[in-house]
C-alpha positions in Angstrom: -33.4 56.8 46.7 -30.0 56.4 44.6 -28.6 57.2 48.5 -30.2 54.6 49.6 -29.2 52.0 47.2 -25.6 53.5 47.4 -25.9 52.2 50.7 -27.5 48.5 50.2 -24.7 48.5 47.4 -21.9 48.9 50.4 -23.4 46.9 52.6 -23.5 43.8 50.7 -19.5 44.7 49.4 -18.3 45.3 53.2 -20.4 42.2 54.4 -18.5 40.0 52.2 -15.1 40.9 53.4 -15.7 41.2 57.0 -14.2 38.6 59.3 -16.9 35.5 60.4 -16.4 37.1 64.1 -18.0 40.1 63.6 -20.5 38.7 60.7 -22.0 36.1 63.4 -21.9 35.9 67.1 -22.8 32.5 67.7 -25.6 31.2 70.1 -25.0 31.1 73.5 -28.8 30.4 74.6 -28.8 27.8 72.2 -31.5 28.7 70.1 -31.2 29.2 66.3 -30.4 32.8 65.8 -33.5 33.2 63.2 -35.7 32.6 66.5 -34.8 35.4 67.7 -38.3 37.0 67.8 -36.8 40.6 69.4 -35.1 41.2 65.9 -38.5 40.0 63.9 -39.6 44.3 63.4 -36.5 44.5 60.7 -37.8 41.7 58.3 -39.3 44.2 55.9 -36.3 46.7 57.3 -33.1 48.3 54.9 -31.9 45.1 53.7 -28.9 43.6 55.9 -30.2 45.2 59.5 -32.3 41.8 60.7 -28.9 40.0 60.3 -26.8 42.8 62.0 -29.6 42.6 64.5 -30.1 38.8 65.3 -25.7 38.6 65.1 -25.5 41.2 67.8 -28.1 40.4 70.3 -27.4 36.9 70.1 -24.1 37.9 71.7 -26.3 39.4 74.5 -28.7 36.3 75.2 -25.9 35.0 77.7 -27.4 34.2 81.5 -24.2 35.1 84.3 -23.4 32.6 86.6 -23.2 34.0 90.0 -21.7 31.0 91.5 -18.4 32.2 89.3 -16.1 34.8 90.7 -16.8 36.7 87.1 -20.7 35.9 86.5 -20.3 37.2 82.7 -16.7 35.5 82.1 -18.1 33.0 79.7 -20.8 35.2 77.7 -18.9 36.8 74.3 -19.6 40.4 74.4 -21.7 42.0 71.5 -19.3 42.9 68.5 -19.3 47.5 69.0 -18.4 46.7 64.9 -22.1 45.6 64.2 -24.0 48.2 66.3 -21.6 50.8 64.3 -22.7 48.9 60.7 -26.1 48.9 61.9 -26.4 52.4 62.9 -24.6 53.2 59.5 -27.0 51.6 57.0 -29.9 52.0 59.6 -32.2 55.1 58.0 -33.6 56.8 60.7 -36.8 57.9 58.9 -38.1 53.7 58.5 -35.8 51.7 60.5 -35.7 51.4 64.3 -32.7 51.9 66.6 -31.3 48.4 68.0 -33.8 46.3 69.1 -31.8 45.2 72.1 -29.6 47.5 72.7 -29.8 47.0 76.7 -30.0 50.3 78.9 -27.6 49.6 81.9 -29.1 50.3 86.0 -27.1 53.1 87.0 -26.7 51.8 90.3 -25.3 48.3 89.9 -24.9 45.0 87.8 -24.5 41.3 88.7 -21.1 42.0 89.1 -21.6 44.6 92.0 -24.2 42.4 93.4 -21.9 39.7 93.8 -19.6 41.2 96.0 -22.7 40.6 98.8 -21.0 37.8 101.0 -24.0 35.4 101.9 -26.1 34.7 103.6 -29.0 37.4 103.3 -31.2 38.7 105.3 -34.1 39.5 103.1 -34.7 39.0 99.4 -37.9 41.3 98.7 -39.6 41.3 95.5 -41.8 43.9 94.5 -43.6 44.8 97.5 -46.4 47.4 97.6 -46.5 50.2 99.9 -47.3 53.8 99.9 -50.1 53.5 97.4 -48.3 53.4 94.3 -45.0 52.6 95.0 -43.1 49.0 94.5 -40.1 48.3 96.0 -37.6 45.4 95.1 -34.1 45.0 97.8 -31.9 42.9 98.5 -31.2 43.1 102.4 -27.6 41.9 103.0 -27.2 43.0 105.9 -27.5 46.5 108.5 -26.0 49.0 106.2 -25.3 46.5 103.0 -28.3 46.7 100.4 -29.4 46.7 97.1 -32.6 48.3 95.7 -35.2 49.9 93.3 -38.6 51.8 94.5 -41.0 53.0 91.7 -43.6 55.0 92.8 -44.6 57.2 89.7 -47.5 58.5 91.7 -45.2 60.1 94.0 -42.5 60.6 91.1 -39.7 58.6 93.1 -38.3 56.3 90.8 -34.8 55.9 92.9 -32.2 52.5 92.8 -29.4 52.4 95.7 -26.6 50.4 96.0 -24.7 50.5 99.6 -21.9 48.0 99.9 -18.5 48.6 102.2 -17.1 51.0 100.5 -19.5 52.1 97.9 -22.5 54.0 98.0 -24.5 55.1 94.6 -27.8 56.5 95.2 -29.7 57.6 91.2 -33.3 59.1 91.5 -35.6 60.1 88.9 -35.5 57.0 86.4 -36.7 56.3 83.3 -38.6 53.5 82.9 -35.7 51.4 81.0 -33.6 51.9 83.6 -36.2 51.0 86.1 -36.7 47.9 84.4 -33.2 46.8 83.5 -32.3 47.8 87.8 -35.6 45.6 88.6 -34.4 42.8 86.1 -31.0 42.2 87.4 -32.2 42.6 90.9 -35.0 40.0 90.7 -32.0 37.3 88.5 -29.4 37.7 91.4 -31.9 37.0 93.8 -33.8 33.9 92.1 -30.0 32.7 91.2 -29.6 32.8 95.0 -32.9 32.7 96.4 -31.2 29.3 98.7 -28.9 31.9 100.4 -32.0 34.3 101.8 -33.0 33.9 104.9 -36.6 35.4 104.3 -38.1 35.6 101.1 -40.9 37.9 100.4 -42.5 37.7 97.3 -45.0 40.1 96.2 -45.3 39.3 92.5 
């Protein structure tokens, strides 16, 4: 307990001297940070986390633009100074990790996706095959893809990424990075669904 207060005690003297940058992010959605409902669990946390929380993820709400040669040139990257103050005061035994602390697709970002010259062949999203499996690609072109195939039933959870150049090929994922591979799949293709030749859309 006198730990603990030690702690809430430091918190309160290093917040007060820490430069506005890393105390607040800003709002690049342009919603009022205190709306953001992902930080809501740490309300009743170790006093100091919800702000750490909403200041850091805030930084993270940023859409890319994939008509821009950089898609993520204007979003402000997360501050690593908060996570570390977080993860200092944080105590593991009440208070949750980082609500949105993001797990990255092994195989590519918007970034890498972008390098795909248009047109496309083929923008699939979540087809259903094999029994259990779903299966989201983008189809470039012969030999230029990107993809994710769940199929827990058959325990291939697998994402590839095949561009000139390039090949990266991760199987057995968990399910955040099946999500976050699915997620920024399904954005670069809705961002350029007017580039596909065939859409098939399975949601």
């Amino acid at each position: 307990m006198r730990s603990r207060s030690r702690r809430i005690l430091l918190f309160g003297f290093l917040a007060a001297f820490l430069p506005a940058a890393v105390q607040a992010q800003g709002t690049p959605d342009g919603e009022s940070p205190a709306a953001e409902s992902i930080c809501d669990e740490l309300v009743t946390a170790t006093p100091g986390l919800f702000g750490l929380c909403v200041a850091f993820c805030e930084a993270q709400d940023c859409d890319p633009d994939f008509t821009q040669e950089d898609p993520f040139e204007h979003c402000t990257p997360s501050n690593p100074n908060l996570l570390g103050l977080y993860n200092f005061f944080r105590d593991p035994a009440i208070d949750p990790a980082m609500p949105c602390l993001k797990t990255p697709c092994p195989c590519y970002d918007g970034g890498d996706l972008a390098v795909f010259a248009p047109p496309y062949n083929e923008c699939r999203y979540d087809r259903p095959f094999a029994g259990t499996s779903i299966d989201s690609q983008l189809n470039v072109r012969p030999g230029e893809f990107a993809s994710i195939r769940n199929d827990p039933g058959r325990r291939v959870r697998r994402c590839i990424y095949r561009a000139p150049g390039s090949l990266r090929v991760f199987g057995f994922l968990n399910d955040a990075e099946v999500a976050a591979c699915r997620e920024v799949l399904h954005a670069f293709m809705d961002d350029n669904v007017g580039q596909c030749l065939t859409v098939n859309d399975f949601r």
